[in-house]
C-alpha angles and dihedrals in degrees: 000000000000127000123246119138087332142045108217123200118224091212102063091045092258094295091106099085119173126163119268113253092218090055097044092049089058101036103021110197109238090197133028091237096052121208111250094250092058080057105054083045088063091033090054094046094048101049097075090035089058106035092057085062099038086052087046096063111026108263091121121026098198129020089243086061087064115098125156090267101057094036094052116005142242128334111066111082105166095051103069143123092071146292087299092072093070095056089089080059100068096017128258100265092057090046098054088036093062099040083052102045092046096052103047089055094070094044091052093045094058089041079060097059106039095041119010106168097052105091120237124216099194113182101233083046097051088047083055093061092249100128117161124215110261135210130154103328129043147140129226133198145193102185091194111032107194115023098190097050088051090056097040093052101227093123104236092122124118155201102232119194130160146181112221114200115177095331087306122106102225091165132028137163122189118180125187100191087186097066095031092237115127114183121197130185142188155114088315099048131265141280147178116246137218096237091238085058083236091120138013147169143214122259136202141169116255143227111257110250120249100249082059143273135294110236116195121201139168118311091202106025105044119157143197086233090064093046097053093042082060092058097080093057136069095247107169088192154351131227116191114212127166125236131014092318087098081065093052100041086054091054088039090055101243099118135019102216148031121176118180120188104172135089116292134172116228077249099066098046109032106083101040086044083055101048082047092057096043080053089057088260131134137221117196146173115275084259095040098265116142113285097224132165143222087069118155108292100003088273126149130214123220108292148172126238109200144182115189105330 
């Protein structure tokens, strides 16, 4: 059986409990009846622990069939509806602050080995004041595009990474695991991914439809600047969607347009700009002017986000 708070023995019919070592290696229990918040830290630590391995071997099927009773058993009734419930307990920001750093570690581990003289401006480094110096060539991250979705579990989160030449974003890649669509662009097009890289398709922007485009915007940082930029075209309607997702259901042709008035980091644009643009898509200033990065501070200014419009 599967390890969450306890280890239980098969043998005994599942009545035989003792601690895991491994949990209590990272979250030690200073009392043997622990304070509640002792158990949402464990609690915490082990989710993602044990649904990797309930989504390895086919226990869950999907992350949202994961509450704390399949994940760990029985035994814990108050603590149910998911590993989401526990965020109130350490606070949100810490929460979000330690899904981002450790996995950007990762990405910027493998970025190391397969290119180790191209700079990386990673978004939880930068906010840690670690900002390497840039020139033609550079990559940028956001190991956990849409913060919010995430949180909100509606899926619409991303891995964003991206190769800068010149201002320009010749290679991107932007996964939402959650939604098992992976997006990849270069010099060669772009195309949409099995997540398991076994199968894949092209990908290109469209032609609006006559009764009029779908434009997509934020679904958690709409504006009345946006709004009022769509006016002046025919828009049929308008699907909201987090992260840079907006940027991959453009070049998918799924949707026409997508404005975006409000602030945004290079991190958050550049690999779903460049999948765009590997799509036959564009991505423009507010007034037309060329969308480059590299700028001061890695801050970009409003911008649209086109197919063939």
């Amino acid at each position: 059986m599967g390890k969450g708070f306890y280890d239980y023995d098969p043998s005994e019919g599942g009545s035989g409990k003792r601690i895991w070592p491994g949990l209590a290696e990272h979250y030690p229990l200073k009392a043997l009846q622990p304070s509640a918040h002792d158990l949402k830290q464990r609690i915490l630590y082990v989710q993602a622990v044990e649904g990797a391995r309930a989504m390895e071997e086919g226990v869950l099927l999907a992350p949202a069939d994961g509450d704390i009773g399949s994940i760990f058993g029985v035994g814990f009734p108050a603590y149910t509806g998911g590993p989401f419930c526990f965020i109130d307990g350490i606070g949100l920001p810490q929460f979000v602050a330690e899904a981002d750093r450790l996995a950007e570690a990762i990405i910027l581990e493998g970025l190391a080995r397969i290119a180790p003289r191209i700079p990386v401006i990673a978004e939880e480094a930068c906010c840690a004041g670690i900002v390497p110096a840039v020139d033609r060539c550079f990559f940028l991250v956001d190991p956990v595009d849409g913060t919010r979705e995430c949180v909100g579990r509606n899926g619409e989160f991303t891995v964003n990474i991206a190769e800068i030449q010149n201002g320009v974003p010749m290679r991107g890649v932007v996964f939402a695991p959650a939604k098992d669509r992976l997006f990849v662009g270069d010099e060669t097009g772009a195309f949409e991914l099995a997540p398991d890289l076994s199968s894949g398709r092209a990908i290109e922007v469209r032609e609006p439809a006559a009764d009029g485009m779908v434009a997509v915007g934020s679904r958690s940082h709409s504006d009345a600047q946006t709004m009022e930029y769509l006016k002046q075209f025919k828009v049929k309607a308008f699907a909201g969607a987090g992260s840079s997702l907006k940027f991959c259901l453009v070049a998918a042709g799924e949707a026409d347009i997508y404005p975006r008035h409000g602030r945004t980091m290079e991190w958050d644009t550049a690999a779903g700009h460049a999948v765009l643009r590997a799509a036959g898509g564009t991505v423009t200033r507010w007034d037309g002017a060329p969308f480059l990065y590299g700028k001061p501070g890695f801050e970009n200014p409003p911008f649209v986000a086109r197919g063939r419009v």
